[in-house]
C-alpha positions in Angstrom: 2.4 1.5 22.6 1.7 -0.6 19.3 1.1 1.4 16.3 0.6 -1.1 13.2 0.9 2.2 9.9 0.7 -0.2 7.2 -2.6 -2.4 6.7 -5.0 -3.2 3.8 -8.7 -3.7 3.7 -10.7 -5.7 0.9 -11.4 -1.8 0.0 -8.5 -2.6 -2.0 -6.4 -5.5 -2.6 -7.0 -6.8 1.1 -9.4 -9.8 1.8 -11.3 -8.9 4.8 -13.8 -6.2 5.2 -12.5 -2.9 7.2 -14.7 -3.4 10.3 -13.3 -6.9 10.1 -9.7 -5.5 9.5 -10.2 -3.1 13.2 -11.9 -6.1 14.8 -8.4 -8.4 14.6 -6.5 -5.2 15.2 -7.7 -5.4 18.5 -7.2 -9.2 18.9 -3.6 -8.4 18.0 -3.4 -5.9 21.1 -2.3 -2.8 18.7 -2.9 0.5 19.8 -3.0 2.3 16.9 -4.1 0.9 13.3 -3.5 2.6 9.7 -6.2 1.8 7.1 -3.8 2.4 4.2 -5.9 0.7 0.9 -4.7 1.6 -2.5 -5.2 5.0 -3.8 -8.7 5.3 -1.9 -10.5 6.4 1.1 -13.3 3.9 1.0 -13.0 2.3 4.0 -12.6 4.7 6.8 -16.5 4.6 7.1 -16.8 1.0 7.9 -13.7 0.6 9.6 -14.6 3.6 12.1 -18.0 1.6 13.0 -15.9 -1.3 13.7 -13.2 -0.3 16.0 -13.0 -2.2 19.5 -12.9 0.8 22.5 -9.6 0.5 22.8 -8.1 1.2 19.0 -7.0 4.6 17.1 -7.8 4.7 13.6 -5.2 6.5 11.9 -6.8 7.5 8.4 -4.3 6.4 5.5 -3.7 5.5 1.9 -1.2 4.1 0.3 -0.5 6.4 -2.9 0.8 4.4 -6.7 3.6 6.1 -7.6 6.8 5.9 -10.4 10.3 6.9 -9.3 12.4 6.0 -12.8 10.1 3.9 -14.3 10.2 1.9 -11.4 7.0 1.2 -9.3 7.7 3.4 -5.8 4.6 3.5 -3.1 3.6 6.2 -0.7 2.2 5.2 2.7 -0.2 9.1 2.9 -1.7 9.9 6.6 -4.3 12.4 7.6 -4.1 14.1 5.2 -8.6 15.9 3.9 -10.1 13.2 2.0 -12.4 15.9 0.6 -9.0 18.0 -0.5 -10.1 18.6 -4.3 -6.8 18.1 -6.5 -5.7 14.7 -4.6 -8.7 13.6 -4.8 -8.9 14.0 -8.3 -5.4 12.7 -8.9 -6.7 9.2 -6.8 -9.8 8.9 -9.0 -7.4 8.8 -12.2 -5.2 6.6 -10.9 -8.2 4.5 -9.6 -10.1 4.4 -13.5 -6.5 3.7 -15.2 -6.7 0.7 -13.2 -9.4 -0.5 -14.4 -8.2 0.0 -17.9 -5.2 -1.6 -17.3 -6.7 -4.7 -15.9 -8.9 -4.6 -18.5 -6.0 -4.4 -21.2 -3.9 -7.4 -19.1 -7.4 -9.6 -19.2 -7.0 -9.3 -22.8 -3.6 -10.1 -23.2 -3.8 -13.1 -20.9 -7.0 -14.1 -23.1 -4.5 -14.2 -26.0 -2.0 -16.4 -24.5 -4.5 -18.7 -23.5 -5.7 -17.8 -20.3 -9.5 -18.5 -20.1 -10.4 -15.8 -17.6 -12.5 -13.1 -18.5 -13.1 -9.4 -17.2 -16.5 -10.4 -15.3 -14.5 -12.7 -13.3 -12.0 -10.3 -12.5 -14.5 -8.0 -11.5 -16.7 -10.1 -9.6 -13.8 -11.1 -7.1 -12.6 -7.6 -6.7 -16.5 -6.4 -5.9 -16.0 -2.8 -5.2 -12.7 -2.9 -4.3 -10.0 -0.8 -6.4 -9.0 -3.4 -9.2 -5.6 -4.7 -8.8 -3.1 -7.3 -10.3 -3.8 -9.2 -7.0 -7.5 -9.4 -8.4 -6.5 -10.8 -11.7 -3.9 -13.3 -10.3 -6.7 -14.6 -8.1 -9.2 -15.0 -10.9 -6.1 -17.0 -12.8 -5.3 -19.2 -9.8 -9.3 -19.9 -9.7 -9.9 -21.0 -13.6 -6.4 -23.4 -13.0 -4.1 -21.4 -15.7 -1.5 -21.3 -12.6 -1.3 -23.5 -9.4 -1.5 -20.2 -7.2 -1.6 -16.4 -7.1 1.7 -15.6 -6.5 2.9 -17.6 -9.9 1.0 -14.5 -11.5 3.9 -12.1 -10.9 6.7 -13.5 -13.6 7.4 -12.4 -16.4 5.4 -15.4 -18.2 2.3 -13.3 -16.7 1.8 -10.5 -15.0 4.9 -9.4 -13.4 6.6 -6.3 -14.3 7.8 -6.8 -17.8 6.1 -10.0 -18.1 3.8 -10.9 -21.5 0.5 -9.6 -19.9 1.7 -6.5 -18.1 -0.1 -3.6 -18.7 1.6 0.0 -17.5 -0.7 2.0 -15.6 -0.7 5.7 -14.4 1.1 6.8 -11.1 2.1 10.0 -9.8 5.6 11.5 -9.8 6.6 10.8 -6.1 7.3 14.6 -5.3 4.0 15.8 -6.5 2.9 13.5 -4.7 4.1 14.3 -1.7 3.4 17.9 -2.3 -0.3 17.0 -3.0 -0.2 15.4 0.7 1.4 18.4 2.4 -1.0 20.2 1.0 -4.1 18.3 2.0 -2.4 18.5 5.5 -0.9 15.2 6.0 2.1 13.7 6.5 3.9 11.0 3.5 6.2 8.2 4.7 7.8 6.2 1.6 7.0 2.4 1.5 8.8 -0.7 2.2 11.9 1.1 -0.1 14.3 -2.4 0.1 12.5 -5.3 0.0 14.6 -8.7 -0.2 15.0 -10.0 -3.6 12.6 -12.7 -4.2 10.0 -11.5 -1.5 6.6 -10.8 -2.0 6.6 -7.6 -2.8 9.4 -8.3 -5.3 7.2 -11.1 -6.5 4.6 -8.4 -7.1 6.7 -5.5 -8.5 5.4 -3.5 -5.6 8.8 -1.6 -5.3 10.6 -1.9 -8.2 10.7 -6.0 -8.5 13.6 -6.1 -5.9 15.4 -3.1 -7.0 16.2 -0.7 -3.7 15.4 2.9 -3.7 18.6 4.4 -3.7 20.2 6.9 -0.6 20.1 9.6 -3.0 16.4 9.5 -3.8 15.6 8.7 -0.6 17.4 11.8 0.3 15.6 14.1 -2.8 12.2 13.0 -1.4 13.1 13.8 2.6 13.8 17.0 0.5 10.6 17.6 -1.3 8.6 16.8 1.9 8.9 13.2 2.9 8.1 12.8 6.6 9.4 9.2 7.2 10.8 5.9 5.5 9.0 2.4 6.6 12.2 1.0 8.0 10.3 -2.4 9.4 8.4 -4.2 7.4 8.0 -8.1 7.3 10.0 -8.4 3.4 13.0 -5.7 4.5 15.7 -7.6 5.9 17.4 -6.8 8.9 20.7 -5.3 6.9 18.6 -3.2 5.1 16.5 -2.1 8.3 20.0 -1.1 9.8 21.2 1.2 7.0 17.6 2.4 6.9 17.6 3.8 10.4 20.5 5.5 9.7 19.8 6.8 6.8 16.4 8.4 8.2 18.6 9.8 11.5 20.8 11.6 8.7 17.8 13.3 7.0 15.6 14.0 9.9 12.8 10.8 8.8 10.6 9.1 11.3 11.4 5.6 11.2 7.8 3.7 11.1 6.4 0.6 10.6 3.9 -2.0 9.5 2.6 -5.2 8.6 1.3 -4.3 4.9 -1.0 -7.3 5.7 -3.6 -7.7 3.3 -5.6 -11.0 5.4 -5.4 -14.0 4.0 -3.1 -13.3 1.2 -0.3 -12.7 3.7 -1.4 -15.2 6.5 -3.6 -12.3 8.7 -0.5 -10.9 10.3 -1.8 -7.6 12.0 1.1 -6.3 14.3 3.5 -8.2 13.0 5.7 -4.9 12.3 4.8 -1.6 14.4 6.1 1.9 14.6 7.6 3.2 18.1 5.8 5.4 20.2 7.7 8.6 20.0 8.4 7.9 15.9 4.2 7.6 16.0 3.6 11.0 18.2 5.8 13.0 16.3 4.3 11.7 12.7 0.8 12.3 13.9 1.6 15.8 15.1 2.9 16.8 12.0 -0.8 16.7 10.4 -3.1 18.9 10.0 -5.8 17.7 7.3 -7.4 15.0 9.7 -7.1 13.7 13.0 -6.7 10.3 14.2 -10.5 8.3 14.8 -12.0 6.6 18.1 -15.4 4.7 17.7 -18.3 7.0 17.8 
């Protein structure tokens, strides 16, 4: 089996529609796909009407979180949309996005940068905003030869001249707010390599690892699993990963975070085992996992 937890749609920061996204799932010959876009549910209605025969839709979301002051992600699984406090706790996170971006447009537009909020807007459609969105609207109106220049400190990387803090949930409560919407957390690509993309991005922490200790004060609070493969994790941090999670009890999952085009449409590129998969899915209880109707 071939159980791909980690993918994005252009419901968020992805660039391909979710019916799209479960259309090349198949043509990767997964089993299993997680539609996890940022902090939001949108897509499971499209991607549902989209899935080949043969795919699960496993119903996902990866949660913004901050661990230290550090940036720290949650990869949530069926888990009620309709539950009312996380969903209320997702729409807050989803409107200070859209202040920050607004804020970082600004800033940019100080230093120079002739792009303006409509742009940034337009390209992200009805997507949640993200940095991603900005970068893409810089990269378009030349300020920077491509998006992933964005993400310095001379932009919009964390600590750079335009960045704009946002809000993010307290990883604990946020893993208590799954639990209690009956799914099942799993804390995202924790190591990536130094001077990968997600470090690029500030996606976890600008290269800085999650350490044992709050790894281990998560698996306390809740924490189901730890994305041990991942396509930025190298294969020294995978190995002290794996046994890290065996010491705590963690499923070991993972994914391709692809988000299409921006990371070269690599759909199964990481997956999950098949008894790490089974045991995550039967520890929820908020939603089950989707076939086409």
């Amino acid at each position: 089996m071939r159980a791909d937890l980690h993918v994005h749609s252009n419901a968020s920061d992805g660039t391909d529609p979710p019916a799209e996204v479960m259309r090349r799932a198949g043509r990767a010959r997964l089993d299993a796909v997680a539609l996890t876009d940022h902090d939001t549910v949108a897509g499971y209605a499209e991607a549902r009407r989209g899935l080949p025969g043969s795919l699960t839709l496993v119903p996902g979301m990866e949660l913004s979180c901050r661990l230290g002051g550090r940036s720290l992600h949650l990869l949530a699984y069926l888990f009620d949309p309709d539950d009312p406090e996380l969903a209320a706790e997702t729409r807050r996170i989803r409107d200070d996005r859209v202040l920050r971006a607004r804020a970082m447009v600004q800033r940019l537009a100080e230093l120079g940068v002739g792009i303006t909020w409509d742009q940034v807007a337009a390209i992200a459609g009805r997507a949640v905003v993200g940095r991603p969105h900005i970068a893409r609207a810089m990269a378009a109106s030349g300020a920077i030869a491509e998006p992933g220049v964005a993400f310095t400190r001379d932009w919009i990387g964390d600590g750079g001249r335009a960045y704009v803090h946002r809000y993010a949930l307290d990883p604990t409560r946020a893993i208590r707010l799954v639990r209690a919407a009956g799914g099942v957390a799993v804390l995202a690509h924790p190591r990536p390599a130094r001077g990968s993309e997600l470090a690029r991005q500030g996606e976890s922490g600008a290269g800085s690892a999650v350490s044992d200790e709050q790894i281990a004060a998560l698996a306390a609070a809740g924490l189901a699993g730890v994305e041990v493969f991942h396509p930025d994790q190298p294969e020294s941090e995978r190995a002290r990963l794996l046994g890290l999670a065996s010491d705590l009890g963690l499923e070991a999952t993972g994914g391709s975070d692809d988000h299409g085009s921006l990371t070269g449409h690599r759909l199964g590129a990481e997956t999950t085992a098949a008894d790490a998969y089974e045991r995550l899915i039967s520890k929820a209880t908020g939603a089950k996992p989707m076939r086409r109707d």
